[in-house]
C-alpha positions as CSV (number, residue, x, y, z in Angstrom):
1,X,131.1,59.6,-16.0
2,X,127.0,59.4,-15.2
3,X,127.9,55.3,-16.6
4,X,130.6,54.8,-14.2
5,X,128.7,56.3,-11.4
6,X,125.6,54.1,-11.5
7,X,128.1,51.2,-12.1
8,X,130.0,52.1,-8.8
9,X,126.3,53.1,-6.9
10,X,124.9,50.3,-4.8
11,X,121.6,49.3,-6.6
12,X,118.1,51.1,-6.0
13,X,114.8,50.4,-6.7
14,X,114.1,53.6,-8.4
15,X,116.7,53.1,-10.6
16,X,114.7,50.0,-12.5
17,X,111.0,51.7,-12.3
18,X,109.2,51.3,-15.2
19,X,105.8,52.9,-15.4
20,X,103.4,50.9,-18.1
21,X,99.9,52.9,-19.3
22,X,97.1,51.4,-21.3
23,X,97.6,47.7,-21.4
24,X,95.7,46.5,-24.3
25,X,92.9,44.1,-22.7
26,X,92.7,40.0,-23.0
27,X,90.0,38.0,-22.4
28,X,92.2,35.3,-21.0
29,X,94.4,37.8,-18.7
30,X,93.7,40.0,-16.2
31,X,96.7,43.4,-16.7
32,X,98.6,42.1,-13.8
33,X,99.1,38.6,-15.3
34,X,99.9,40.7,-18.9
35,X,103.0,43.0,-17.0
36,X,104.5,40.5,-15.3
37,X,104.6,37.5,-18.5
38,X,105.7,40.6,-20.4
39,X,108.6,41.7,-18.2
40,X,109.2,37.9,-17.6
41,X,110.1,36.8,-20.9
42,X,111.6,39.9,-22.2
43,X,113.3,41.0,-19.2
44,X,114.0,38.2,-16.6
45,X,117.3,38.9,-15.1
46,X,116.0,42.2,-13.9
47,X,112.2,42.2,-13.5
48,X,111.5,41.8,-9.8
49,X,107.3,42.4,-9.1
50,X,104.9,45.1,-10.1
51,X,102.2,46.8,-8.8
52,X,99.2,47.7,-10.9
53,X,97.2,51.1,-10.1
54,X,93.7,51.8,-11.2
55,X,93.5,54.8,-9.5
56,X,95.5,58.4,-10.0
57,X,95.0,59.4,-6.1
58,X,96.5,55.6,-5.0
59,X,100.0,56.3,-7.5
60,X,100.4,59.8,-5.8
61,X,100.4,58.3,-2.5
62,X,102.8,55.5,-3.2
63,X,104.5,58.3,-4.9
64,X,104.9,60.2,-1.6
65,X,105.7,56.7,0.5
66,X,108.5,56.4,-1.7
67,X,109.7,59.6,-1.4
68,X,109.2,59.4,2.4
69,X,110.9,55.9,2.7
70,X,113.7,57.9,0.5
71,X,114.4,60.2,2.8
C-alpha cells in the first residue's frame, strides 16, 4: 500500500534527500565537486543539486526553512 501511495503522490523534494557525512578528502577535489560526480555517475536520472554544510547551526536553519516552506 505505502508503494502505491508514493507511486500515486506527486513528487517531492524530501522524498529524494540524501544526507552524506564525512567525505573522505582529495587533493584534486574540493567535497562539493566529490557529491555531485558521485551522485552523477551512480545516480543520474535522479540526482538533481546538493548543498554542502560545514556548519551544524547552518543545517538546522535550512532544516526549519524547509519545514516552513512545507507548511
Amino acid at each position: 500500500m505505502r508503494l502505491h501511495f508514493l507511486a500515486s503522490e506527486r513528487r517531492r523534494p524530501d522524498q529524494f534527500t540524501v544526507h552524506v557525512r564525512n567525505v573522505p578528502p582529495d587533493a584534486d577535489e574540493s567535497v562539493s565537486e566529490l557529491v555531485e560526480h558521485f551522485f552523477l555517475v551512480n545516480h543520474p536520472d535522479y540526482y538533481l543539486t546538493h548543498k554542502v554544510v560545514y556548519d551544524a547551526k547552518q543545517l538546522s536553519s535550512l532544516v526549519a526553512k524547509k519545514k516552513k516552506n512545507q507548511n
